[in-house]
mmCIF file of the N, C-alpha and C atoms, coordinates in Angstrom:
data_MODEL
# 
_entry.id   MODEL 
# 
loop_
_atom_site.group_PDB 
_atom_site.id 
_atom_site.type_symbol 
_atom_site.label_atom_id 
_atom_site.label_alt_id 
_atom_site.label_comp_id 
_atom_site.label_asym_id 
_atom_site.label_entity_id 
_atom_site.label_seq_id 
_atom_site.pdbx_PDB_ins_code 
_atom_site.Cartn_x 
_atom_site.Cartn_y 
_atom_site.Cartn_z 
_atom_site.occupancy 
_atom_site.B_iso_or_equiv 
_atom_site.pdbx_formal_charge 
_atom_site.auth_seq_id 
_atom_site.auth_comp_id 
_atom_site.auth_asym_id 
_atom_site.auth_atom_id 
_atom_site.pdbx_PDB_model_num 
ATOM 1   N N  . UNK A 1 1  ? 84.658 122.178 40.727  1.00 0.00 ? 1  UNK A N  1 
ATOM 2   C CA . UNK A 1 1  ? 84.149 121.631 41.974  1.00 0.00 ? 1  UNK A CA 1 
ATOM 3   C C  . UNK A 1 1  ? 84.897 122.226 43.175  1.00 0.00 ? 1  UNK A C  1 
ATOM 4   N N  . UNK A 1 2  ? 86.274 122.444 42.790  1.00 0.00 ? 2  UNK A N  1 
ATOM 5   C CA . UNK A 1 2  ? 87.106 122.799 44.452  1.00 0.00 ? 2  UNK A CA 1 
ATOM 6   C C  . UNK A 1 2  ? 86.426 124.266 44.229  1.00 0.00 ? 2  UNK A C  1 
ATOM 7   N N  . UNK A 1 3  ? 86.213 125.326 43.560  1.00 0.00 ? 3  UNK A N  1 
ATOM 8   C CA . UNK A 1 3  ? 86.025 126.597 43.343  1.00 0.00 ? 3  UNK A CA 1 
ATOM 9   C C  . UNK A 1 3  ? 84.600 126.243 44.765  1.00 0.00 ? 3  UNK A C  1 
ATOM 10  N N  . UNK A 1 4  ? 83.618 125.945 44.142  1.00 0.00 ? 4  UNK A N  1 
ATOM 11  C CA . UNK A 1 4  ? 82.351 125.778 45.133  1.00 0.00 ? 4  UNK A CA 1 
ATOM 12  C C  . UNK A 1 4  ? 82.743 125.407 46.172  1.00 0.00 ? 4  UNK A C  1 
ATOM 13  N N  . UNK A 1 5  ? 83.397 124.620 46.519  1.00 0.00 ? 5  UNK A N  1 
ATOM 14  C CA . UNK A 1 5  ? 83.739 124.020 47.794  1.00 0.00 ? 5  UNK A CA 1 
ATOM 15  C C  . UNK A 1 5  ? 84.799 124.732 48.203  1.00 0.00 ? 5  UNK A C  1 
ATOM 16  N N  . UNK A 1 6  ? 85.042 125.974 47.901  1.00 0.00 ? 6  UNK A N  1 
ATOM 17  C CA . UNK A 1 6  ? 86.332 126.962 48.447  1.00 0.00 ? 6  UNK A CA 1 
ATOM 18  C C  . UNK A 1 6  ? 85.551 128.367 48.914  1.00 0.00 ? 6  UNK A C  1 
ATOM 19  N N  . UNK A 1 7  ? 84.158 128.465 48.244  1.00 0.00 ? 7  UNK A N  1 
ATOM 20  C CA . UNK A 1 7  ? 83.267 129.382 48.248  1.00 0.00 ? 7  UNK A CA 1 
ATOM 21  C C  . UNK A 1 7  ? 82.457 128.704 49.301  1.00 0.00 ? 7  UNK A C  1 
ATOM 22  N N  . UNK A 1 8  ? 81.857 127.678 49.595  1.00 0.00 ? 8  UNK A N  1 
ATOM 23  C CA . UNK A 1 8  ? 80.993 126.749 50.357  1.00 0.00 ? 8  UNK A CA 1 
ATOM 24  C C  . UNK A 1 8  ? 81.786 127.520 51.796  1.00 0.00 ? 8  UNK A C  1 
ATOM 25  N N  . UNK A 1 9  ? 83.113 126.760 51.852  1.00 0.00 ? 9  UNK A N  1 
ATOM 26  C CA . UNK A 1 9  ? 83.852 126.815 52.861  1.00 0.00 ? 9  UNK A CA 1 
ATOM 27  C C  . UNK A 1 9  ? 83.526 128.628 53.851  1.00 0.00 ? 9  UNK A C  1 
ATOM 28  N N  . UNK A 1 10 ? 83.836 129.664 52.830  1.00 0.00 ? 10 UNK A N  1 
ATOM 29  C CA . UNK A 1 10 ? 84.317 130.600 53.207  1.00 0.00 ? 10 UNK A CA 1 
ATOM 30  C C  . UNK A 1 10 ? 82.933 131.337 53.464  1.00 0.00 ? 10 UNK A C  1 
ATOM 31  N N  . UNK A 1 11 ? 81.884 130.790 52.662  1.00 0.00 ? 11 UNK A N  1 
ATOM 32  C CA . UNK A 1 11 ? 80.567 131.305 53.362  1.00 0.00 ? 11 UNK A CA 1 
ATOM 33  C C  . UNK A 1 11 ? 80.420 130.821 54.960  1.00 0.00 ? 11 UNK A C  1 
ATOM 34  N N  . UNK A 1 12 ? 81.018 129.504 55.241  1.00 0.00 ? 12 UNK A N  1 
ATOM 35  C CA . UNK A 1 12 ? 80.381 129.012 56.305  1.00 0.00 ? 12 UNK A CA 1 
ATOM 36  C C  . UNK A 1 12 ? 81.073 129.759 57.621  1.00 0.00 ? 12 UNK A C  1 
ATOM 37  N N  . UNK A 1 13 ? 82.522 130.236 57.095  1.00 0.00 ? 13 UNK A N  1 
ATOM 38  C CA . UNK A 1 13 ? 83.422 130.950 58.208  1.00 0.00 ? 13 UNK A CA 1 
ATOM 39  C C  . UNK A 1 13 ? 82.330 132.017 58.575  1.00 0.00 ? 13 UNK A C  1 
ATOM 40  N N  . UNK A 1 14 ? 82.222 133.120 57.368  1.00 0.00 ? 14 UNK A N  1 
ATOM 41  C CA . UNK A 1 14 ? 81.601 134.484 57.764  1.00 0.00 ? 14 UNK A CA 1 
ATOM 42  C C  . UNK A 1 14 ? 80.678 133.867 58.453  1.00 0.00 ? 14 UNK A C  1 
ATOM 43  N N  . UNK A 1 15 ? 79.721 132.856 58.294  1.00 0.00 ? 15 UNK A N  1 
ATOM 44  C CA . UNK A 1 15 ? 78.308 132.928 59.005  1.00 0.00 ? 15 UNK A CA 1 
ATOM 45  C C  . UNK A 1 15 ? 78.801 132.693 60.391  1.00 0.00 ? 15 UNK A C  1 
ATOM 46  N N  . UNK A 1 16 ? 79.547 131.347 60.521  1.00 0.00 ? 16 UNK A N  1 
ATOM 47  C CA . UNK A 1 16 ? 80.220 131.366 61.894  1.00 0.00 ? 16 UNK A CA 1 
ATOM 48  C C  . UNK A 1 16 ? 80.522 132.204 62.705  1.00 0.00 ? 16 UNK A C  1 
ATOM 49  N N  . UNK A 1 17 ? 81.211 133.235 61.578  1.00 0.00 ? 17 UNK A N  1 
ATOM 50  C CA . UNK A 1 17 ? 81.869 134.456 62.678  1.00 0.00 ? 17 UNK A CA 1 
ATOM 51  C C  . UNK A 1 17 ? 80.769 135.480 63.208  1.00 0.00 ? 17 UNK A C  1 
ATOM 52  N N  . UNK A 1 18 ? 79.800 135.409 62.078  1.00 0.00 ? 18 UNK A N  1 
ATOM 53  C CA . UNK A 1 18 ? 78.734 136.466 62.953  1.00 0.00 ? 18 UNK A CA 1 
ATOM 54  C C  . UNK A 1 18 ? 77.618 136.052 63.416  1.00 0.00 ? 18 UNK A C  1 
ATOM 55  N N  . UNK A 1 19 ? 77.579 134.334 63.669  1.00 0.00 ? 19 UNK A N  1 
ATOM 56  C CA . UNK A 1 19 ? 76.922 133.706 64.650  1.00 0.00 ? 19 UNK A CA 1 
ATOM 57  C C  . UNK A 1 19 ? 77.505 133.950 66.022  1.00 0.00 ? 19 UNK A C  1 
ATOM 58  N N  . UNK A 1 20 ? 78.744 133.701 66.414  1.00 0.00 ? 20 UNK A N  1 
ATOM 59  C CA . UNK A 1 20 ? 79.409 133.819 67.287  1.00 0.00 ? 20 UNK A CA 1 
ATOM 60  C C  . UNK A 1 20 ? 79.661 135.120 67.910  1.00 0.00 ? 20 UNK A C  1 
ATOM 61  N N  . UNK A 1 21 ? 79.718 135.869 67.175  1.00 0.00 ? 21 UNK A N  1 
ATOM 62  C CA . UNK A 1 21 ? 79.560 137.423 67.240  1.00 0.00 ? 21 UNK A CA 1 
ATOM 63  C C  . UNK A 1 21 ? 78.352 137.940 68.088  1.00 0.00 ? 21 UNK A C  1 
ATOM 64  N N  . UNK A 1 22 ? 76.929 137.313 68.136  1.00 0.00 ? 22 UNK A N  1 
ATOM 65  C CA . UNK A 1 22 ? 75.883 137.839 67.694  1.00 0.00 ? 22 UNK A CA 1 
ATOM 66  C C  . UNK A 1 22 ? 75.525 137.028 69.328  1.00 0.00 ? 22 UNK A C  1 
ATOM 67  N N  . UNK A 1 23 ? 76.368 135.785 69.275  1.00 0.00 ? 23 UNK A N  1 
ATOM 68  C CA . UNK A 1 23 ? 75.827 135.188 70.784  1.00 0.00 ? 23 UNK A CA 1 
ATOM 69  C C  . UNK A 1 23 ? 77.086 135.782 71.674  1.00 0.00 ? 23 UNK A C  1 
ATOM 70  N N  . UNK A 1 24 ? 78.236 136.274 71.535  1.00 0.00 ? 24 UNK A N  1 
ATOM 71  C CA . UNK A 1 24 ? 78.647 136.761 72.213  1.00 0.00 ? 24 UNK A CA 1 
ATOM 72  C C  . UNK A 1 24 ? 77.743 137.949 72.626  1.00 0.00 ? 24 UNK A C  1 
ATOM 73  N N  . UNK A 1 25 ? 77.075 138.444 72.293  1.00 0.00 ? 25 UNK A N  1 
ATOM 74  C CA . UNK A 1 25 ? 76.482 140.459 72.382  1.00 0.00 ? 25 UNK A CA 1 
ATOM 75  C C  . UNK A 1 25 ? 75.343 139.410 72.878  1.00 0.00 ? 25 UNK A C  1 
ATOM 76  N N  . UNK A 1 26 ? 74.243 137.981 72.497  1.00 0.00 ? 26 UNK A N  1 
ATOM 77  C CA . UNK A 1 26 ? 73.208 138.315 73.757  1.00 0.00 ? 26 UNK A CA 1 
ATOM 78  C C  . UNK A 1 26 ? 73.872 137.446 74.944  1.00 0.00 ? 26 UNK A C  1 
ATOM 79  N N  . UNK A 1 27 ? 75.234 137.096 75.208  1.00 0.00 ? 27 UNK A N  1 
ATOM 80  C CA . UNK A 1 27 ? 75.598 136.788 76.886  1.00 0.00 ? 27 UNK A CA 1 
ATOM 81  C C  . UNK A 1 27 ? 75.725 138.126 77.434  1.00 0.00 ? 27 UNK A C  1 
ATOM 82  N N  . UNK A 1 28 ? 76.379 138.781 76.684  1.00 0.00 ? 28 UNK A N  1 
ATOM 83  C CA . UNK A 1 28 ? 76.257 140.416 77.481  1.00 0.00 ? 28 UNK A CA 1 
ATOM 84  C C  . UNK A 1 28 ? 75.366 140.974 77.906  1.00 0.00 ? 28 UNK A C  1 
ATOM 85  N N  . UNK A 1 29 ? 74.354 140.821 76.630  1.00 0.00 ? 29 UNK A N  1 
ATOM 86  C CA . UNK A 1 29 ? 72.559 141.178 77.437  1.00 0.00 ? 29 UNK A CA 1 
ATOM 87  C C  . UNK A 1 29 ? 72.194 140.677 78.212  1.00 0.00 ? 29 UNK A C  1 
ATOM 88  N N  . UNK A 1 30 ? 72.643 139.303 78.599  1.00 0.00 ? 30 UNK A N  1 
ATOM 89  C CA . UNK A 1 30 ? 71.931 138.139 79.380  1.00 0.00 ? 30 UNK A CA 1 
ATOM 90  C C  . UNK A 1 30 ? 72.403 138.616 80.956  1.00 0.00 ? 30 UNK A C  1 
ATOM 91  N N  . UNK A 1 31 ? 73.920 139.056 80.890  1.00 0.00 ? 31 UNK A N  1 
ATOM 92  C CA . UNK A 1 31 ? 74.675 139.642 82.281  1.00 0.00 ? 31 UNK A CA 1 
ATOM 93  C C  . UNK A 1 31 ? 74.149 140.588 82.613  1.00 0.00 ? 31 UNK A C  1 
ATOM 94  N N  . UNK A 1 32 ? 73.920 141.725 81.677  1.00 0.00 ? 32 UNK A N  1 
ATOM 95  C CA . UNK A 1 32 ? 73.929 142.753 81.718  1.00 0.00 ? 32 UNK A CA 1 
ATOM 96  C C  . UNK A 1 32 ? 71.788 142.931 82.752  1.00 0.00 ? 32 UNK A C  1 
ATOM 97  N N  . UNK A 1 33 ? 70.993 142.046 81.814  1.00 0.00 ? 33 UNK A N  1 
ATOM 98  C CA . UNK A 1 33 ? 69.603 142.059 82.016  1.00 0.00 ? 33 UNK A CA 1 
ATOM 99  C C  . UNK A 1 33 ? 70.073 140.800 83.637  1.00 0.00 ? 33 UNK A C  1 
ATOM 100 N N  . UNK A 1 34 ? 70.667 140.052 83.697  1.00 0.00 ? 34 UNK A N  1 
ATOM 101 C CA . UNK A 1 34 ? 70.504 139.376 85.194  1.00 0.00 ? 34 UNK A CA 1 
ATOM 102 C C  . UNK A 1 34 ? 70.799 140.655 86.102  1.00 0.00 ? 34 UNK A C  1 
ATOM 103 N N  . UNK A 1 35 ? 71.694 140.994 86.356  1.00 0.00 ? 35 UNK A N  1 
ATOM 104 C CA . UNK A 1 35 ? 72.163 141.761 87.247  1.00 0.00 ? 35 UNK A CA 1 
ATOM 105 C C  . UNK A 1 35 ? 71.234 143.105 87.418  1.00 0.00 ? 35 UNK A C  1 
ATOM 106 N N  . UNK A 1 36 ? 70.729 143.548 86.252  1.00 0.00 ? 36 UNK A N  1 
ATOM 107 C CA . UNK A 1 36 ? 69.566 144.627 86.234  1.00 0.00 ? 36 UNK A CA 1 
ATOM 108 C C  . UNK A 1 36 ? 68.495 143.864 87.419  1.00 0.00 ? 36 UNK A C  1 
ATOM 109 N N  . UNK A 1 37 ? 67.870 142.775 86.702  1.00 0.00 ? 37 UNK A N  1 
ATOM 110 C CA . UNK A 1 37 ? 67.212 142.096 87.547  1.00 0.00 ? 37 UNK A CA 1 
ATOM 111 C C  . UNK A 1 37 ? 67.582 141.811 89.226  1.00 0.00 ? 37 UNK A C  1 
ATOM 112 N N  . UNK A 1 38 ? 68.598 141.459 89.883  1.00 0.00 ? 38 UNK A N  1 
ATOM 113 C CA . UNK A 1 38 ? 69.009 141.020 90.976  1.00 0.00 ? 38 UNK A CA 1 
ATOM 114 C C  . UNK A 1 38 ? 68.863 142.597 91.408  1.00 0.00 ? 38 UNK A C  1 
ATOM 115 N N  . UNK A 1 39 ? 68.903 143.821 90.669  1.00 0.00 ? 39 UNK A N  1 
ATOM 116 C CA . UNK A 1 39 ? 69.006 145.051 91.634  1.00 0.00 ? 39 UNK A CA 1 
ATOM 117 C C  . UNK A 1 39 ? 67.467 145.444 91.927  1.00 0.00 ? 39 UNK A C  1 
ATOM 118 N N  . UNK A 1 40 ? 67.173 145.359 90.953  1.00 0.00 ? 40 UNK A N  1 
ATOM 119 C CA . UNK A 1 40 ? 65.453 145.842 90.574  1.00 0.00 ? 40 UNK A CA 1 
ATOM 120 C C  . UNK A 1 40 ? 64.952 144.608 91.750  1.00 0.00 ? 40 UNK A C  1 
ATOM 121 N N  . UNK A 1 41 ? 65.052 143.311 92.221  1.00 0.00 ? 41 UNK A N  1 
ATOM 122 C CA . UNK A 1 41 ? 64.407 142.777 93.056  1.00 0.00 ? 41 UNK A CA 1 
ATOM 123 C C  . UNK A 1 41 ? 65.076 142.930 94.410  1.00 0.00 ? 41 UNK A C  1 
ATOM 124 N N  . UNK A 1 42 ? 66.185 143.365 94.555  1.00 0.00 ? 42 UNK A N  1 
ATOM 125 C CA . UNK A 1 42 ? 66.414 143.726 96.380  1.00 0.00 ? 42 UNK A CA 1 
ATOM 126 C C  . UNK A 1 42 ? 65.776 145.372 96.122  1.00 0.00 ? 42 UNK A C  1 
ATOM 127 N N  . UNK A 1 43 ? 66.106 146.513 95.230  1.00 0.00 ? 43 UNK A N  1 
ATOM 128 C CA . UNK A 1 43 ? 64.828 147.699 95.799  1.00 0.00 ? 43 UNK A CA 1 
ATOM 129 C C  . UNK A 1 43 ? 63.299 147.123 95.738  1.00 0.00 ? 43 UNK A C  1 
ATOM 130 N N  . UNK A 1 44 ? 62.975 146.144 95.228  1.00 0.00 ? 44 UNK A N  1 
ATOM 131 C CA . UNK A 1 44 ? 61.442 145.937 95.355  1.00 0.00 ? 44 UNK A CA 1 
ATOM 132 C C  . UNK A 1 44 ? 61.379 145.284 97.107  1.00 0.00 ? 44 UNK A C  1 
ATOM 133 N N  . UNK A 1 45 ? 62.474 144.736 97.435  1.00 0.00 ? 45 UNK A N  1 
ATOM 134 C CA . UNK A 1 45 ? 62.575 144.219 98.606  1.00 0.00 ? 45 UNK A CA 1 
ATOM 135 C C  . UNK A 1 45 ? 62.646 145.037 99.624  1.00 0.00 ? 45 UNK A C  1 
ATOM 136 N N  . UNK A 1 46 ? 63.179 145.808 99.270  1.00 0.00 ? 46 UNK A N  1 
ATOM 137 C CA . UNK A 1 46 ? 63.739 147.017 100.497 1.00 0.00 ? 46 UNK A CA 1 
ATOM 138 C C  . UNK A 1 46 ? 62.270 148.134 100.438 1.00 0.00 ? 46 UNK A C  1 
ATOM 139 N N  . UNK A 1 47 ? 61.572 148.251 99.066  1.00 0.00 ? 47 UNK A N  1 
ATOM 140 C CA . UNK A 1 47 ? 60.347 149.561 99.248  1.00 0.00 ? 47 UNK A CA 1 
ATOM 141 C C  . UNK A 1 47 ? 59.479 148.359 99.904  1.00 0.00 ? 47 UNK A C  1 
ATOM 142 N N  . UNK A 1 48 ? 59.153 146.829 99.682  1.00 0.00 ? 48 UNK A N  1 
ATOM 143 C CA . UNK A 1 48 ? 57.963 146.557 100.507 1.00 0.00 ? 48 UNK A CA 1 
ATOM 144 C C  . UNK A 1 48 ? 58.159 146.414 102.107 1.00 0.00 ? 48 UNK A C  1 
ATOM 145 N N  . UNK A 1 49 ? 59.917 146.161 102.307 1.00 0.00 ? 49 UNK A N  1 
ATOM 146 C CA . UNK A 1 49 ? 59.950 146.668 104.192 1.00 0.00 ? 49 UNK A CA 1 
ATOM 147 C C  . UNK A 1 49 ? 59.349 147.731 104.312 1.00 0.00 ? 49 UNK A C  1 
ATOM 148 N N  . UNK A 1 50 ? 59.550 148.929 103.585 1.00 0.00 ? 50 UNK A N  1 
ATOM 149 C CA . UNK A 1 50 ? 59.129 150.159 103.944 1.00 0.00 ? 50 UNK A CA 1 
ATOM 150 C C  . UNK A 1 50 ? 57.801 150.220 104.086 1.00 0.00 ? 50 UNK A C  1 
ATOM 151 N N  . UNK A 1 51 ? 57.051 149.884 103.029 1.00 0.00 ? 51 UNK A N  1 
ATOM 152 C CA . UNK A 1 51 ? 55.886 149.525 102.930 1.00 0.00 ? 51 UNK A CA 1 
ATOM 153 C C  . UNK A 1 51 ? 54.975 149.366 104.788 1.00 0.00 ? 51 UNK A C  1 
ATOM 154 N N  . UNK A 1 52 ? 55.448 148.041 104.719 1.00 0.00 ? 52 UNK A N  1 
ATOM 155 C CA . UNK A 1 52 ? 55.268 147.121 106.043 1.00 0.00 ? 52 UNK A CA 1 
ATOM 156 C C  . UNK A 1 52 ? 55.260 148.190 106.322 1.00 0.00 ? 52 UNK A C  1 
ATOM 157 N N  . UNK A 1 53 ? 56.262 148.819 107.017 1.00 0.00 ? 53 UNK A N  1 
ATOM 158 C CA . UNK A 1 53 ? 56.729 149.883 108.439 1.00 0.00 ? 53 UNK A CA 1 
ATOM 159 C C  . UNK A 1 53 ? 55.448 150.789 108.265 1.00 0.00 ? 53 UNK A C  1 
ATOM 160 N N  . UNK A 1 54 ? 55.215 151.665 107.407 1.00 0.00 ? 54 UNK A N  1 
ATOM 161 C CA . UNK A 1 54 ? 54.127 152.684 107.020 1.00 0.00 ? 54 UNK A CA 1 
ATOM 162 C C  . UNK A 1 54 ? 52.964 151.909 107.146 1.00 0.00 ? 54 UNK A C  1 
ATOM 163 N N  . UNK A 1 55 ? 52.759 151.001 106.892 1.00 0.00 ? 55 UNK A N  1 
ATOM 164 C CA . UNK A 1 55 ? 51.617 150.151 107.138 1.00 0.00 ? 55 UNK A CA 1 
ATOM 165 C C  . UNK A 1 55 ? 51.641 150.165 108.692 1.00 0.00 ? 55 UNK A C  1 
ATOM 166 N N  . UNK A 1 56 ? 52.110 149.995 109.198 1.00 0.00 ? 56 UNK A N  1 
ATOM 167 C CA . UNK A 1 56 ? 51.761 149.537 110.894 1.00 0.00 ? 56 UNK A CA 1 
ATOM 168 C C  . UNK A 1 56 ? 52.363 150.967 111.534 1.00 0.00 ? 56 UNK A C  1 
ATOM 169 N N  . UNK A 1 57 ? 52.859 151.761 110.879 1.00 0.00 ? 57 UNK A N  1 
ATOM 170 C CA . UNK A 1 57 ? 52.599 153.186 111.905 1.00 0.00 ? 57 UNK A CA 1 
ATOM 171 C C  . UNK A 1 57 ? 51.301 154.338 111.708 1.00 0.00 ? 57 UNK A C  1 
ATOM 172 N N  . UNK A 1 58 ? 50.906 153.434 110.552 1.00 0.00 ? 58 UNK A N  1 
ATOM 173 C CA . UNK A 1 58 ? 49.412 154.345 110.420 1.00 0.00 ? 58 UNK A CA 1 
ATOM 174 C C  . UNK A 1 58 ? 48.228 153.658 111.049 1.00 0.00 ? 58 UNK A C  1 
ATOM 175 N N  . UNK A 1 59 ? 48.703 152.093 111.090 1.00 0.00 ? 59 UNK A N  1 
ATOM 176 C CA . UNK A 1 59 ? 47.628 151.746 112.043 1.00 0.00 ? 59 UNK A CA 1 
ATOM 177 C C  . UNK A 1 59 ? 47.894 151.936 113.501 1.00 0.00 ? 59 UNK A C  1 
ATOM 178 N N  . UNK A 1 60 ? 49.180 152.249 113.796 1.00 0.00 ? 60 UNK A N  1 
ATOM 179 C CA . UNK A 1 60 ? 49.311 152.913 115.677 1.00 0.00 ? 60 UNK A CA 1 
ATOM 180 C C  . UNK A 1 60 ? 48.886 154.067 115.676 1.00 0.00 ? 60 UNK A C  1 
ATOM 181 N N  . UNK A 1 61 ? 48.807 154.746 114.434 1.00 0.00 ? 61 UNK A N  1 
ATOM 182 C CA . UNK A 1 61 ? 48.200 156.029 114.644 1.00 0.00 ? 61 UNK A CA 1 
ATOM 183 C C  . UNK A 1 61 ? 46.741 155.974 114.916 1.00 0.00 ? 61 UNK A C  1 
ATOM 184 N N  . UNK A 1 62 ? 46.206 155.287 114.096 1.00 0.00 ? 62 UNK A N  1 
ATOM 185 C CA . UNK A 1 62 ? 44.552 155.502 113.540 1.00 0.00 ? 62 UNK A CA 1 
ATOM 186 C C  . UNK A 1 62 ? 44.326 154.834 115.084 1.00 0.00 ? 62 UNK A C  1 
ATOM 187 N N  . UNK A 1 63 ? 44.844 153.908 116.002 1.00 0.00 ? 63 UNK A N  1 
ATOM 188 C CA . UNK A 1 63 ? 44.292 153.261 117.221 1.00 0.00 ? 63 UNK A CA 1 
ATOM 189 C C  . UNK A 1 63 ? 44.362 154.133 118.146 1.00 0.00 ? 63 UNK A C  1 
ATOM 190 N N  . UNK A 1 64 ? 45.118 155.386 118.013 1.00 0.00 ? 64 UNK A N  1 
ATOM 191 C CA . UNK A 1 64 ? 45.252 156.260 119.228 1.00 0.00 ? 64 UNK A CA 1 
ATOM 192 C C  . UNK A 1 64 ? 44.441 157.098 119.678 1.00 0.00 ? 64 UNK A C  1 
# 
């Protein structure tokens, strides 16, 4: 009985350890994909100012 329950035990470490393992690597993705995100939405921010601007100097053009 202690044999199983010494084997029980030592399965549950490994799984632990590469549960823990496995959510450590997706917080990294999670940092890694936020911050991708926060950049990817200020250039989407910054090309639709541009946008705007080209938008209203082609219509001062086309009125002239």
């Amino acid at each position: 009985m202690i044999e199983v329950e010494s084997k029980y035990k030592a399965e549950l470490g490994r799984l632990r350890k590469k549960y823990e393992q496995q959510l450590t690597e997706y917080e990294t993705q999670l940092d890694t994909l936020t911050r991708s995100n926060s950049e990817l939405g200020r250039a989407n921010k910054a090309l639709a100012a541009r946008v705007k601007v080209y938008a209203t100097l082609k219509l001062l053009i086309t009125f002239k």
